[in-house]
C-alpha positions as a Markdown table, in Angstrom:
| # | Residue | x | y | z |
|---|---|---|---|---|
| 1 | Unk | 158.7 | 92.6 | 147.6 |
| 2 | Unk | 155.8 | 94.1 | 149.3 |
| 3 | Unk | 155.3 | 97.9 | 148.7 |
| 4 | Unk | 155.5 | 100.3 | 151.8 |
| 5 | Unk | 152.5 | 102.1 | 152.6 |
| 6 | Unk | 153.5 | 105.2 | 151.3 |
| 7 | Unk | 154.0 | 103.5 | 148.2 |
| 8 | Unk | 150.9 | 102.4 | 147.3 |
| 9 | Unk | 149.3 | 104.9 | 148.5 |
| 10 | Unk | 150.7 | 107.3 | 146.2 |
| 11 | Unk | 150.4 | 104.6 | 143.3 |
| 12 | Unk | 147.0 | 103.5 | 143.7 |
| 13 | Unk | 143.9 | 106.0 | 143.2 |
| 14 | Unk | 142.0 | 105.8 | 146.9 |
| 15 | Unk | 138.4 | 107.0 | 145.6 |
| 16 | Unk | 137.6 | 110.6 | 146.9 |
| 17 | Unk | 135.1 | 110.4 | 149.7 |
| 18 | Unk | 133.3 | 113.1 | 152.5 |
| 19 | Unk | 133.5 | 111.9 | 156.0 |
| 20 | Unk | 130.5 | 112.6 | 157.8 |
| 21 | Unk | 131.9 | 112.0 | 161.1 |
| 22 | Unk | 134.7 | 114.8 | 160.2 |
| 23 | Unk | 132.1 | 117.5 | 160.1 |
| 24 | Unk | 133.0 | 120.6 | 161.3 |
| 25 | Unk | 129.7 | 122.1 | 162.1 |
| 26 | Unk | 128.3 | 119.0 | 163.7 |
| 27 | Unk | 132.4 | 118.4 | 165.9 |
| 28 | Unk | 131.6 | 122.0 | 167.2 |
| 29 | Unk | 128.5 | 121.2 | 168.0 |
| 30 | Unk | 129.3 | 118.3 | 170.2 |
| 31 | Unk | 132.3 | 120.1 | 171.5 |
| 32 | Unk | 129.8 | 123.1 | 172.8 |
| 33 | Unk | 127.8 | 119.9 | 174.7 |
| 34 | Unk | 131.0 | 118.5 | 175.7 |
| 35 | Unk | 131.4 | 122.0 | 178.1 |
| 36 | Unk | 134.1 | 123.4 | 175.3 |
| 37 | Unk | 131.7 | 126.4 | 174.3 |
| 38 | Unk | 134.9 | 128.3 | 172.2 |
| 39 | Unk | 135.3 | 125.7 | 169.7 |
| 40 | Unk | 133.9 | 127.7 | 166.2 |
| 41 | Unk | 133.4 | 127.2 | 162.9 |
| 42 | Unk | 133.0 | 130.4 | 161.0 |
| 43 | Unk | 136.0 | 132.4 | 159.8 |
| 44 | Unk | 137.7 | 129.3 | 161.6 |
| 45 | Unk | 141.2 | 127.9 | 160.4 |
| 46 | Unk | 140.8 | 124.7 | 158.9 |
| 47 | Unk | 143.5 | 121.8 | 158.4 |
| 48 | Unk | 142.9 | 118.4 | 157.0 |
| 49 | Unk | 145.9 | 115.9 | 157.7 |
| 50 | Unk | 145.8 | 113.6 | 154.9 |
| 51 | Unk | 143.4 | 115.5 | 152.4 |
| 52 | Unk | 144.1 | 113.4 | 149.6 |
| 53 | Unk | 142.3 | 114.5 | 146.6 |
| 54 | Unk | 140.7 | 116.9 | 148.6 |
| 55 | Unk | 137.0 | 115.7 | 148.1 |
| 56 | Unk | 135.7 | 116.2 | 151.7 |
| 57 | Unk | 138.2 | 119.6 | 152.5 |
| 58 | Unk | 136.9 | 120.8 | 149.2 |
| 59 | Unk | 132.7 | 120.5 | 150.5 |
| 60 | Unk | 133.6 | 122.0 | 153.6 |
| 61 | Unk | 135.0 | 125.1 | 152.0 |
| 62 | Unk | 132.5 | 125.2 | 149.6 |
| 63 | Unk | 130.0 | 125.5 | 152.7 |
| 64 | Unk | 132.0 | 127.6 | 154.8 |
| 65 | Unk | 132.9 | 130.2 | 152.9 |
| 66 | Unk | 134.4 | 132.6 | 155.4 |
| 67 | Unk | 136.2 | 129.7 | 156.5 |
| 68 | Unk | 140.6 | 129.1 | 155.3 |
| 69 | Unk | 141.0 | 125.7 | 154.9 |
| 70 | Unk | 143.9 | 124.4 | 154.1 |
| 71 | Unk | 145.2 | 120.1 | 153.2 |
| 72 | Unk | 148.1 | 118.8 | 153.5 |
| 73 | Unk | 149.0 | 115.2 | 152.1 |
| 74 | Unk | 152.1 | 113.2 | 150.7 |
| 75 | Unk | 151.2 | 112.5 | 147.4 |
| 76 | Unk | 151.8 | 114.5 | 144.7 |
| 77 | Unk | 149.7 | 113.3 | 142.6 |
| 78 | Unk | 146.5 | 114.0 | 145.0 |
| 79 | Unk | 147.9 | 117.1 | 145.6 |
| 80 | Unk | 147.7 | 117.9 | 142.1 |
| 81 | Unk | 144.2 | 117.1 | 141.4 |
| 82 | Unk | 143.0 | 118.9 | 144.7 |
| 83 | Unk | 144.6 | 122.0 | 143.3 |
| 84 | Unk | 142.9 | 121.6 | 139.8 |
| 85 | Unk | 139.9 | 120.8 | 141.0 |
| 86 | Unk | 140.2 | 123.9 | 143.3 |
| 87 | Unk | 140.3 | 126.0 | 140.4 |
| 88 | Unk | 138.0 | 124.9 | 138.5 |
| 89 | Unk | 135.6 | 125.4 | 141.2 |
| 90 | Unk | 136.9 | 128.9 | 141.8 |
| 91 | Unk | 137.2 | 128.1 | 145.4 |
| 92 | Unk | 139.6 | 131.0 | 147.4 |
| 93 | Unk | 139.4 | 130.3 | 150.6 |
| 94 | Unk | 140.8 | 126.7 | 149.8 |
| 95 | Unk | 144.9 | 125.6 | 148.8 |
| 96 | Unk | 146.7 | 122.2 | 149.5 |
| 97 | Unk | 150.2 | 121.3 | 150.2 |
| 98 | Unk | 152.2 | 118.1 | 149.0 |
| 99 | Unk | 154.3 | 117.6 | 152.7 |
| 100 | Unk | 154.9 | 114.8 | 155.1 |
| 101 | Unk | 152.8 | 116.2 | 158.3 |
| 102 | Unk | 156.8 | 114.9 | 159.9 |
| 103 | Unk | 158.2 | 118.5 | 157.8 |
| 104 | Unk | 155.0 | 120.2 | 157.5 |
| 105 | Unk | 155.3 | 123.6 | 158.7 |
| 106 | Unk | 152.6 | 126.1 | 158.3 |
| 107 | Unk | 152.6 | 129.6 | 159.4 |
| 108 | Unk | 150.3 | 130.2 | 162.6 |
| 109 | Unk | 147.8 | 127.8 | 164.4 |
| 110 | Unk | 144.5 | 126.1 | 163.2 |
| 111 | Unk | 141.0 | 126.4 | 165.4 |
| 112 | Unk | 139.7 | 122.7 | 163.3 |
| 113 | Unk | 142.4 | 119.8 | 162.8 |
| 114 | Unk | 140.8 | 117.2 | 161.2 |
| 115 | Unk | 143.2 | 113.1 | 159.9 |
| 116 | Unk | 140.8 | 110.8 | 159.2 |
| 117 | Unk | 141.5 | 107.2 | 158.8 |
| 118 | Unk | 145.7 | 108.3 | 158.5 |
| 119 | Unk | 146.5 | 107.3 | 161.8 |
| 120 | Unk | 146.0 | 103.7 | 161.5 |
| 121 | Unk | 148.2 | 103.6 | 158.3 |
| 122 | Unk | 151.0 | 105.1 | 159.0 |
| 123 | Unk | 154.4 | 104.1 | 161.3 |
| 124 | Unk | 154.4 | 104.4 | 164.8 |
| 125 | Unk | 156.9 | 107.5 | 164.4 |
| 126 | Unk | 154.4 | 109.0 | 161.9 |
| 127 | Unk | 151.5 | 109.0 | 164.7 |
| 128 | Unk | 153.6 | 110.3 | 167.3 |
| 129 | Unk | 155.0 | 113.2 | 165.2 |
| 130 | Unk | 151.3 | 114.0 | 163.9 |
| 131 | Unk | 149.7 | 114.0 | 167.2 |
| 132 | Unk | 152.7 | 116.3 | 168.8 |
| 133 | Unk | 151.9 | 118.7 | 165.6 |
| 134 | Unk | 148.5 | 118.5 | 166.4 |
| 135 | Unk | 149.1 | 119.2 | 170.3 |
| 136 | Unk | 151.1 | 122.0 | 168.7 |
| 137 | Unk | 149.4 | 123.8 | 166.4 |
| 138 | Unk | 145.9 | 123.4 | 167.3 |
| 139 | Unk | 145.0 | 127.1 | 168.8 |
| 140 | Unk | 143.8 | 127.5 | 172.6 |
| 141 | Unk | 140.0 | 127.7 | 171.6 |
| 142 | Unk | 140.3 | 124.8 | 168.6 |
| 143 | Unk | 139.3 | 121.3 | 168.3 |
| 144 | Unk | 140.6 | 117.9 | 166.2 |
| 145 | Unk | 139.2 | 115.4 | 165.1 |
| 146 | Unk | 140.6 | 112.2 | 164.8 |
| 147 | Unk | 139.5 | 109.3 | 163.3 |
| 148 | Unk | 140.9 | 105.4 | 163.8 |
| 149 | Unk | 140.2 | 101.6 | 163.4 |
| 150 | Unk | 140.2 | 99.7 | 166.6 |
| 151 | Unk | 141.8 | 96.9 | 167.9 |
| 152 | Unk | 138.8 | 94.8 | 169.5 |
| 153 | Unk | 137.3 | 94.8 | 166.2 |
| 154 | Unk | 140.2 | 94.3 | 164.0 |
| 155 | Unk | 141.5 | 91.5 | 165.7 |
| 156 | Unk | 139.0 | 89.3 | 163.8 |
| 157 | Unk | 139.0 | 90.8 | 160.5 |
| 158 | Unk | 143.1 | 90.5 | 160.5 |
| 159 | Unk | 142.4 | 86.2 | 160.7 |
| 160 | Unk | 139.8 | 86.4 | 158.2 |
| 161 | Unk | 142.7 | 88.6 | 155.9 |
| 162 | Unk | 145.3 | 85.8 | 156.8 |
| 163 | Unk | 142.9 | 83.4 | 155.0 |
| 164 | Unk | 141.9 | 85.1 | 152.4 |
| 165 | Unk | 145.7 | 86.1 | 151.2 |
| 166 | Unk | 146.2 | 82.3 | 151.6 |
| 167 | Unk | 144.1 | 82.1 | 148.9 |
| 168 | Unk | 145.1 | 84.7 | 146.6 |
| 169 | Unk | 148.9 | 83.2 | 146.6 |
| 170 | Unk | 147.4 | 79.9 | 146.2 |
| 171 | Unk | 145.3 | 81.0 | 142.9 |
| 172 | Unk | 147.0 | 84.4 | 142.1 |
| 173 | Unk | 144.0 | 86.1 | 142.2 |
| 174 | Unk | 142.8 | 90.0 | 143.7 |
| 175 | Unk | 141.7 | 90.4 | 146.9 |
| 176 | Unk | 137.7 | 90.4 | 145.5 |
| 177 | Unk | 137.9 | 87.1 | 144.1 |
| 178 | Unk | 139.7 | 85.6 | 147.1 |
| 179 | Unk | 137.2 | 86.8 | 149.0 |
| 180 | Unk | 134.0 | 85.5 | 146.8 |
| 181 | Unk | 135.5 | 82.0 | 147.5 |
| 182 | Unk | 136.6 | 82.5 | 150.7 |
| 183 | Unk | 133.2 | 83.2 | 151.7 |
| 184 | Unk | 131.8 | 80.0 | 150.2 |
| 185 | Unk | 133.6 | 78.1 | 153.5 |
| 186 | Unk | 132.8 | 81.0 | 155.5 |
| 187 | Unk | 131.3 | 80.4 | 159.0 |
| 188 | Unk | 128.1 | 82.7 | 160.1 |
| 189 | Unk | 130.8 | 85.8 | 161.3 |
| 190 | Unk | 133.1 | 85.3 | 159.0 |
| 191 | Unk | 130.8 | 85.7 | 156.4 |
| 192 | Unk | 129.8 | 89.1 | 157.8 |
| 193 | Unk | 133.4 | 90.1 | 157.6 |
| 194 | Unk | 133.8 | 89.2 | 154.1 |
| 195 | Unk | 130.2 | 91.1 | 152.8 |
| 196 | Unk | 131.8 | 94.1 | 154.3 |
| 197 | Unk | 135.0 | 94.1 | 153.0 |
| 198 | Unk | 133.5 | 93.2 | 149.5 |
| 199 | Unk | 131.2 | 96.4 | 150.2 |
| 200 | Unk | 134.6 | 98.6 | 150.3 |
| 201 | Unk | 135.0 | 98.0 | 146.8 |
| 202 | Unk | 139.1 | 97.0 | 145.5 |
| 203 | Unk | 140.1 | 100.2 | 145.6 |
| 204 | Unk | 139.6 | 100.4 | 149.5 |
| 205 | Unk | 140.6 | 96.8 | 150.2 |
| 206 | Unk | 144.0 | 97.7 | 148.9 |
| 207 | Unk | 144.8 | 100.4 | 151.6 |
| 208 | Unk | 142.7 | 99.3 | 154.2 |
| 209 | Unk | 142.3 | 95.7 | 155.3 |
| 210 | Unk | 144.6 | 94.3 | 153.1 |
| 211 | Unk | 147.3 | 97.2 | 153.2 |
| 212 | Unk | 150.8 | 96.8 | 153.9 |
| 213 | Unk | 150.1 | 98.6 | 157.2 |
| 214 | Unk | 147.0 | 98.5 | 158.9 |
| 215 | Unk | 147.9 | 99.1 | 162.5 |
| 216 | Unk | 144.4 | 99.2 | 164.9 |
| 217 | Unk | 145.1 | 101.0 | 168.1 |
| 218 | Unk | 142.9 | 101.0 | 171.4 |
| 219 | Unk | 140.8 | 103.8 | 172.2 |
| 220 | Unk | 143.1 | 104.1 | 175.5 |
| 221 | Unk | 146.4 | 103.9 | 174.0 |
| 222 | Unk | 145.1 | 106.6 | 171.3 |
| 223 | Unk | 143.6 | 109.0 | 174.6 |
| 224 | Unk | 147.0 | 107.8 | 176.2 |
| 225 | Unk | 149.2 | 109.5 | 173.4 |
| 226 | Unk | 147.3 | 112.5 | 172.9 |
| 227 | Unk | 147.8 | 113.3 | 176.5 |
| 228 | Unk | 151.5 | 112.9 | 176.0 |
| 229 | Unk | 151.1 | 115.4 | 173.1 |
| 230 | Unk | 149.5 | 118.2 | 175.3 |
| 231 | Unk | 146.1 | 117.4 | 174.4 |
| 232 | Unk | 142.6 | 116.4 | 176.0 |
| 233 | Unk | 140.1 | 113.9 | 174.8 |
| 234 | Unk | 136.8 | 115.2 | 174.6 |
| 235 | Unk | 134.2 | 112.3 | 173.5 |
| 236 | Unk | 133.1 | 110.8 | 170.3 |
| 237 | Unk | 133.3 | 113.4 | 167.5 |
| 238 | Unk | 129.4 | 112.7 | 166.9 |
| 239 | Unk | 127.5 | 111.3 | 169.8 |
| 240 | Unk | 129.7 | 113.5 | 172.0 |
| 241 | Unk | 129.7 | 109.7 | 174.1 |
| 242 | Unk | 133.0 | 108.4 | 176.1 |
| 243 | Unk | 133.5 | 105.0 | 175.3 |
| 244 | Unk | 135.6 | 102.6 | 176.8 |
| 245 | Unk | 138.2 | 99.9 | 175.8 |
| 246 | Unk | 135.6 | 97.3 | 177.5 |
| 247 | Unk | 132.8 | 98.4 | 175.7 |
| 248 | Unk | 135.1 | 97.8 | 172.8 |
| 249 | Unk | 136.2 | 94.7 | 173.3 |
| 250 | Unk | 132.4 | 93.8 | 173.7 |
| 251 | Unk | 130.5 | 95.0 | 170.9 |
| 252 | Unk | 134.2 | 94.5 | 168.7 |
| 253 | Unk | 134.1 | 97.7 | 168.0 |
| 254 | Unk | 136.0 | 98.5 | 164.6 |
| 255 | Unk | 136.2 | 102.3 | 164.1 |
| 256 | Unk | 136.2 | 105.5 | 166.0 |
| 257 | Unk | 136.6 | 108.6 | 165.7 |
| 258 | Unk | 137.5 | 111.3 | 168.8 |
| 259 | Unk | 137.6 | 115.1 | 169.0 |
| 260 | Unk | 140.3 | 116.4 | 171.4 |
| 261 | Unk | 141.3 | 120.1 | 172.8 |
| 262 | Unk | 144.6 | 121.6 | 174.3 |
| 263 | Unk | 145.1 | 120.4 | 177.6 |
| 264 | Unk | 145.5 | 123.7 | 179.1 |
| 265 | Unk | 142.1 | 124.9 | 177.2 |
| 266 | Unk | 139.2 | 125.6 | 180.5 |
| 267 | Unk | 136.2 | 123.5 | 179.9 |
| 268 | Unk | 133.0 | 124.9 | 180.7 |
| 269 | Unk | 129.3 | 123.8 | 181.3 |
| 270 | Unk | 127.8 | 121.4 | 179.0 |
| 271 | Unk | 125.7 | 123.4 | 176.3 |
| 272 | Unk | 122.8 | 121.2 | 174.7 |
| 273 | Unk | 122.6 | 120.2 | 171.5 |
| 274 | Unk | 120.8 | 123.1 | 169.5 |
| 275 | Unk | 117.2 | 121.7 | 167.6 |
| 276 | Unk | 117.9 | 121.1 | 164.1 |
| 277 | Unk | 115.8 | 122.9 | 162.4 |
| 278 | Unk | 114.0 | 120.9 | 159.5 |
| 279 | Unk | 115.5 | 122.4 | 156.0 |
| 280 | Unk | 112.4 | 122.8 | 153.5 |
| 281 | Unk | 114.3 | 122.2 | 150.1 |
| 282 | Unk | 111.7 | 123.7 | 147.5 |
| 283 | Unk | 112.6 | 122.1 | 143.9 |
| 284 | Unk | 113.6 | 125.2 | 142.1 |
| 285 | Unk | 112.6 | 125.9 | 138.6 |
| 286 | Unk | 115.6 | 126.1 | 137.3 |
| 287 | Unk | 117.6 | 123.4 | 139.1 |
| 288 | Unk | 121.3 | 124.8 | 139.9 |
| 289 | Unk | 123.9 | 122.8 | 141.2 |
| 290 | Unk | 126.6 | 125.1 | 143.0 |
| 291 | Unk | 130.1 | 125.3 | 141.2 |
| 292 | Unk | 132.1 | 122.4 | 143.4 |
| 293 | Unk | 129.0 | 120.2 | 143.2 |
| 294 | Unk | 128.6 | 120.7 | 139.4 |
| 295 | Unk | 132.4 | 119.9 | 138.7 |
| 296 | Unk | 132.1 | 116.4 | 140.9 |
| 297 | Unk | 128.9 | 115.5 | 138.0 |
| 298 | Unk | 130.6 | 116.4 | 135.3 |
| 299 | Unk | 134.0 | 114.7 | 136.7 |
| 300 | Unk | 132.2 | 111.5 | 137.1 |
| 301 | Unk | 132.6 | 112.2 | 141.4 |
| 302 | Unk | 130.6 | 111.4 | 144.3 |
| 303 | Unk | 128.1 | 114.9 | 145.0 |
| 304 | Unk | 128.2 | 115.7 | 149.0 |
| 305 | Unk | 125.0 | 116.9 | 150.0 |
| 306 | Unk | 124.4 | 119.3 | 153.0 |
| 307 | Unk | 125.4 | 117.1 | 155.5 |
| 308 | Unk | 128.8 | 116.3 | 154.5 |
| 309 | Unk | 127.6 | 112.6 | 153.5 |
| 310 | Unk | 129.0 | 111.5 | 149.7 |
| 311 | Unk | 126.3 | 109.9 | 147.5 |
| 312 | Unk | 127.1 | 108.0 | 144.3 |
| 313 | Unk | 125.0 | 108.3 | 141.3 |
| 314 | Unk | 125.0 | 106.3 | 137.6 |
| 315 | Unk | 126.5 | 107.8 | 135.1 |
| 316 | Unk | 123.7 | 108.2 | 133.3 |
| 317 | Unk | 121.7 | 110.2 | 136.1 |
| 318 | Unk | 125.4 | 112.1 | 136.3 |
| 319 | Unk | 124.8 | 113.4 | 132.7 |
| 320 | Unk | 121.2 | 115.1 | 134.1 |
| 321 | Unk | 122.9 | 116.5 | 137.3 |
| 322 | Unk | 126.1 | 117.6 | 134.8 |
| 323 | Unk | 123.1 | 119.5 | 133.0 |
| 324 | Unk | 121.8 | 121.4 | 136.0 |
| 325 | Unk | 123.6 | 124.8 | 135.6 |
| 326 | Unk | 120.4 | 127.0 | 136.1 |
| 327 | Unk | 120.0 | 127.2 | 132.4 |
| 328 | Unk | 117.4 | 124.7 | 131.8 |
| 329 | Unk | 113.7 | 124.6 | 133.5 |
| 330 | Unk | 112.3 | 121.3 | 135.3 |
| 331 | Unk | 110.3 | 120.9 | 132.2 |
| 332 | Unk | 113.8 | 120.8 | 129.9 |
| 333 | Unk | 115.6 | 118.6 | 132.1 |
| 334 | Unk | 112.9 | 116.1 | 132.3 |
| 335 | Unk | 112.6 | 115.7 | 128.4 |
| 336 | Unk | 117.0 | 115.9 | 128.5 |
| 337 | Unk | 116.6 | 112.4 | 131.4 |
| 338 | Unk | 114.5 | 111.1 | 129.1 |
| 339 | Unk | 117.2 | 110.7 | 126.4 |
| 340 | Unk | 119.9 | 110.2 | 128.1 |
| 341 | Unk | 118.6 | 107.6 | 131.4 |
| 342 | Unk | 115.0 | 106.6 | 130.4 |
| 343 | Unk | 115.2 | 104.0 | 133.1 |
| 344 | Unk | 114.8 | 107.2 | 135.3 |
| 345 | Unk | 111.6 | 108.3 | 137.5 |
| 346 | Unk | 112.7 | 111.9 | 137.2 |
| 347 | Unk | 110.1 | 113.4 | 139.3 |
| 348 | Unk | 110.9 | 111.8 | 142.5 |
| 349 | Unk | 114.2 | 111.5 | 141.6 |
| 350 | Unk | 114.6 | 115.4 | 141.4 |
| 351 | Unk | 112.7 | 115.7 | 144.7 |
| 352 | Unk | 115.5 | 113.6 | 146.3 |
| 353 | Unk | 117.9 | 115.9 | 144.9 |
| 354 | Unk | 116.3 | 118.5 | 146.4 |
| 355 | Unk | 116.6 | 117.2 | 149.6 |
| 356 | Unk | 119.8 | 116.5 | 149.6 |
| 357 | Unk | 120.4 | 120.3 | 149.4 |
| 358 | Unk | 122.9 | 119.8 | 146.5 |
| 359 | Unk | 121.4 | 123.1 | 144.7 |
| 360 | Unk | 122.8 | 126.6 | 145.2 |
């Protein structure tokens, strides 16, 4: 018998991930050009629906410290690790909840909601009851975020699953392998399907495409529902652009993801997007990675640089960033990568580093 969502979910280890498009600083942003100027991020209320392990809540409250973030998530075991890892970073303005969102009931409202990905994995009850929490609880001057796989795009990639489980209950094989030889009679666009999904990795596959649910709404049946929730769709939670279920169809369009406000929230004048001011990361002498980064090197987990976007190192080069605790000079650290990764240009390497503002 095939295992319910829920179940595998909290059986299987999803790998912790950042989402980029679930920034805070950056959905503000576009909510300000958007014409809703109130939306803030300092000493803001926080709530991730469907933390997980808490890898991406975890960076934003390790870079909004006056922020009070707070996940929420059915699995116990995630739960558990966010908590540890919480503490281990010495984190306070961070604490997660084991709760369906269906009996979730924090105290007060949140000015960021942020569910990536959950909506297109969970019942049709479960969506309705998270968007009405969402209409809800989000506070008169707060945005969410929310983050789903499309139907135009998905429509294709469901036939190419339908073959390739065809193939794993003919030769009793994992979804990887059924794809590798699925892809050897492959047409042109199937074949693109199939390099993706193998670029998820198993542990993705399992959940995503090849879940027991994976239910890809419309953009306008997602708007639709929010509406009925008491809420307002904004744009995309990036571009700030208002897409269209034709424009879907078109370019097959497999992911989005949406900020929306209260209904009765006053929308203003569009406020530009503010320059970017070019960061000048200067290598420091003594290379420091900041407690939550430093944890995720010596835990053998992605490192989220300044931009909220997870990058994925050897383990080798994990043993020099595990080293970086301020107590060692550039010097010392380049003689300690040449023990333990000599396949490593260090120099450059460290420079990259740099610029990925993971120091403190």
């Amino acid at each position: 018998m095939q295992r319910t969502f829920a179940e595998l979910y909290q059986a299987e280890a999803y790998p912790p991930m950042s989402h980029p498009s679930s920034d805070p600083i950056v959905n503000a942003e576009v909510a300000r050009f958007l014409g809703f100027g109130r939306s803030k991020v300092e000493g803001a209320r926080i709530l991730e629906i469907g933390c997980g392990t808490g890898h991406h809540l975890l960076s934003v409250a390790n870079r909004l410290r006056s922020a009070e973030c707070l996940g929420v998530d059915v699995s116990k075991k995630y739960i558990s690790t966010a908590k540890n890892l919480a503490r281990q970073t010495g984190l306070k303005n961070v604490s997660f909840c084991e709760s369906s969102i269906l009996e979730f009931d924090p105290v007060g409202e949140f000015d960021l909601i942020i569910t990536h990905g959950v909506f297109s994995w969970v019942p049709n009850e479960v969506k309705v009851g998270m968007m009405d929490f969402i209409g809800k609880r989000l506070s008169i001057d707060g945005i969410a975020t929310v983050s789903f796989n499309v139907a135009a795009g998905w429509k294709e990639r469901m036939l190419v699953v339908e073959k390739v489980r065809a193939i794993q209950t003919a030769g009793d094989v994992d979804e990887m392998t059924a794809l590798a030889v699925f892809k050897d009679v492959a047409d042109a666009r199937e074949a693109e399907i199939v390099d993706d999904m193998l670029a998820k990795g198993l542990e993705v596959l399992a959940c995503d495409d090849f879940g027991p649910l994976t239910d890809a709404w419309s953009l306008g049946a997602v708007v639709k529902l929010a509406e009925m929730s008491g809420l307002r769709w904004l744009g995309d939670s990036v571009s700030g652009e208002r897409g269209d279920d034709l424009t879907d169809e078109k370019l097959k369009t497999t992911f989005r993801s949406e900020i929306f406000c209260r209904k009765d929230a006053l929308l203003g004048e569009s406020i530009p997007f503010s320059e970017q001011s070019s960061e000048n990361f200067i290598v420091p002498h003594f290379p420091k990675l900041d407690a939550w980064r430093l944890i995720c090197a010596q835990e053998c987990l992605p490192l989220v640089d300044s931009k909220l976007k997870s990058c994925v190192f050897p383990f080798s080069q994990l043993k020099v960033l595990a080293a970086m605790d301020g107590s060692r000079s550039v010097m010392a650290l380049a003689g300690f990568a040449k023990e333990v990764s000599p396949e490593l240009d260090f120099v450059p390497w460290l420079k990259y580093v740099t610029e990925r503002g993971f120091f403190a």
